[in-house]
C-alpha positions, 0 to 999 in steps of 0.5 A: 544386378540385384538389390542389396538385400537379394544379395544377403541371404544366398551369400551368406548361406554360401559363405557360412557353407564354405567357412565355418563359423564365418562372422556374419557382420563381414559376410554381410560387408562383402555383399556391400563391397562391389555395390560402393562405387555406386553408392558413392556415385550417387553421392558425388555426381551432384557435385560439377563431375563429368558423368562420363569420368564418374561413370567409368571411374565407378566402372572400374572401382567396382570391379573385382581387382578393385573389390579385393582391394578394398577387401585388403584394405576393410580386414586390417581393421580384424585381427584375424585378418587373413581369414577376414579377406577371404570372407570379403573377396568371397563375398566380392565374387559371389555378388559380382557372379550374382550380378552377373546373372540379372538382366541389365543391357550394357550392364554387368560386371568386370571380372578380368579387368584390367586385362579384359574389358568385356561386361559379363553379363550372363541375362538370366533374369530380369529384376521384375522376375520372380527369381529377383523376388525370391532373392529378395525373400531369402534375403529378408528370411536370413535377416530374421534368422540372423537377428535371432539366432547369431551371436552380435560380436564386435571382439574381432575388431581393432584399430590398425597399427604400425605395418598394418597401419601402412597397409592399409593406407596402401590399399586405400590409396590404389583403391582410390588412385587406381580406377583414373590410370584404368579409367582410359583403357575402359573408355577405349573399350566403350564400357557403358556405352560411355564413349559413344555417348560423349562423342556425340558429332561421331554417334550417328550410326552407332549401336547404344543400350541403356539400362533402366532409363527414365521415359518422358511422354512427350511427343515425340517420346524422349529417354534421359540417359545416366550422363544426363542427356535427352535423347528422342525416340523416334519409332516408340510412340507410347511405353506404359512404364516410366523406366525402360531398357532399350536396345537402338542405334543413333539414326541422329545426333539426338535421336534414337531408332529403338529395335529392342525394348523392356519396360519395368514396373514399380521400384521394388528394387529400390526399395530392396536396395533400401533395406539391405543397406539398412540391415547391413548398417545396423547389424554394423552398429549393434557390433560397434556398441559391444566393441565399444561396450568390451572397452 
């Protein structure tokens, strides 16, 4: 998937295509919607959670159902709220279809869930290459336009009340509530790889990918996955970067044989996703102040 800030400038020259005049403070959420769960995750997997239940909660939360959800839920807070969510579930769509398109093994996006389970994942490019690059330049391109040249408006902004109120503890509480009754069905589908890594006595001889794990270089080498686990690598004996993303089969319980590897270089993409968030959060808080300013 690409970082935040890959998301910022296609999607906002789409949806401002698309719908005239549409207010960049909420074109710029929907780039955030879908990347939540994940934030979150971080967040939260500090605490004593299961790394398997985090992670297929997180699964499910980001998918598109879910986005509009929350989508729903963000444009009460607008009183032009139909217009709104339809700003935000584009924007859900466009980051989903986006992620969709980047290189992430047993990665990528739910469209369909819950009625399909399958990850779509397009692998066009990898987040090293040169079109998550030039995302990243157009990102950082529109940031400077818009501070620039797009009016800062808080205007639109309310405190929900009565029905609206209501509405949106609704779909507040199905956004959260939600992903643990779909959480099973994904499990069941394997999704991440999730269930074959929890049932370690039942792994050996099944298939696993991995997505920008980290590399220890011990001898033998050994991968950590995302629920936390060391897992050896049995025909890899050195990689030259510290995070790779592999394609194997469990020849043991702890144990690897690797048939397909990519290794990534350097953290641009954290450092984008770094930066995105930061733009989105103070475009935010300058429209806070002169709501709060209009007071």
């Amino acid at each position: 998937m690409p970082a935040t800030l890959g998301h910022l400038g296609a999607q906002a020259l789409i949806t401002r295509a698309l719908i005239r005049g549409a207010d960049i403070k909420w074109v710029w959420l929907g780039c955030l919607i879908p990347d939540l769960p994940w934030i979150l995750q971080r967040v939260v997997r500090s605490f004593d959670v299961s790394p398997y239940d985090l992670r297929l909660y997180a699964v499910v939360q980001s998918s598109l159902l879910f986005c509009l959800l929350l989508s729903g839920c963000a444009a009460f807070f607008s009183k032009a709220s139909g217009r709104v969510f339809v700003i935000l579930a584009m924007g859900a769509v466009l980051h989903l279809t986006l992620d969709a398109m980047q290189s992430k093994w047993a990665n990528g996006v739910l469209l369909f869930a819950p009625f399909e389970w399958d990850v779509l994942n397009f692998g066009w490019f990898w987040p090293e290459a040169w079109p998550s690059l030039a995302l990243y330049a157009l990102g950082v391109g529109y940031a400077v336009y818009a501070v620039l040249r797009l009016p800062v408006s808080g205007a639109d902004l309310r405190w929900p009340r009565r029905a609206n109120l209501v509405g949106v503890a609704l779909f507040a509480l199905a956004y959260v509530v939600g992903p643990v009754v779909w959480m099973p069905h994904a499990r069941a589908a394997d999704v991440h790889y999730a269930k074959t890594l929890e049932e370690r006595p039942e792994r050996v001889g099944k298939p696993l990918e991995l997505d920008r794990t980290r590399v220890w270089q011990n001898d033998p080498v050994q991968i950590i996955t995302w629920s936390g686990e060391r897992l050896v690598i049995s025909n890899l004996m050195e990689v030259a970067s510290g995070t790779i993303s592999l394609k194997g089969e469990f020849s043991a319980t702890n144990t690897i044989e690797v048939t397909q590897i990519q290794e990534h270089r350097g953290q641009q993409r954290d450092y984008a996703s770094y930066l995105g968030l930061l733009i989105i959060l103070g475009w935010w808080l300058r429209c806070l102040i002169a709501a709060r300013s209009r007071l």
